[in-house]
C-alpha positions in Angstrom: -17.8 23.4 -9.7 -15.9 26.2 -8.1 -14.2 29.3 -9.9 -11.5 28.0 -11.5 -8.3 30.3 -10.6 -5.7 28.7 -12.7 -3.7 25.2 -13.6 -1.6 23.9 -12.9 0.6 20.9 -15.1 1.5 18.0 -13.2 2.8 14.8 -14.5 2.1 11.9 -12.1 4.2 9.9 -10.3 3.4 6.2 -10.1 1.0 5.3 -7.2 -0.6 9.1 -6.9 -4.2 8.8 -7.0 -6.5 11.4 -7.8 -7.5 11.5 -3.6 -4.2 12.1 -2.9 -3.7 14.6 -5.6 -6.6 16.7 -3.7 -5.5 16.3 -0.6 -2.1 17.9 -1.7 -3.5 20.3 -3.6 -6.5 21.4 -1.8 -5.9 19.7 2.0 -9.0 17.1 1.7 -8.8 14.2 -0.1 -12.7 14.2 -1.1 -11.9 16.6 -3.5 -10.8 14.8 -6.2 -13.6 15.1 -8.4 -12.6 18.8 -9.0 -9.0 17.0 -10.9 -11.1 14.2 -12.4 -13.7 16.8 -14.2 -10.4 18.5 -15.7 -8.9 15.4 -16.6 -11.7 12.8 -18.3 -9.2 10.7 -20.3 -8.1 9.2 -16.5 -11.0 9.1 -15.4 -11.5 5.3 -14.7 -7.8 5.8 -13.0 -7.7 4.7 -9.6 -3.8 4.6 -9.3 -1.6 6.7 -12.0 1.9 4.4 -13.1 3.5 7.4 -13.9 4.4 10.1 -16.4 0.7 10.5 -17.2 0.6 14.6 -17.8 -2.7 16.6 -16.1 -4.4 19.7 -15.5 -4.8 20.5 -11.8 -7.5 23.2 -11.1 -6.0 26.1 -9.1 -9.5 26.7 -7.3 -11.2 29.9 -5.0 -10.4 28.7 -1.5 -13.9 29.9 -0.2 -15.1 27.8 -2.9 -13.1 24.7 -1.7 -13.8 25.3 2.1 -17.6 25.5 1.8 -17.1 21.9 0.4 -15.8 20.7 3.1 -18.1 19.7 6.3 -18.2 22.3 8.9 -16.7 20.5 11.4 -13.7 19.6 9.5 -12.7 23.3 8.5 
């Protein structure tokens, strides 16, 4: 897991997934484990219906790049 910087509260909105949460947060969608680790009670959520309250990870963007693949940075 990368330094976490800070969180940020977000309450869903009906269809956000935790993918798409990444890939707003963070610009790549394969990062959603990094909002799933911070938010076990959804874990076996695969599409939010809405007003569920979470704890994005504000995380190190070195830390987020150097899990992405090299060709897509």
């Amino acid at each position: 897991m990368p330094d976490i910087l800070y969180y940020i509260a977000y309450t869903a909105q009906a269809g956000d997934t935790f993918d798409l949460l990444a890939l707003r947060t963070y610009g790549d969608d394969k990062l959603g484990s990094y909002i799933i680790s911070e938010n076990p009670d959804y874990s076996d959520v695969l599409i939010f219906e809405g007003g569920e309250n979470l704890l994005i990870p504000k995380v190190d963007d070195a830390e987020t790049e150097e899990a992405v693949a090299p060709w897509k940075r």
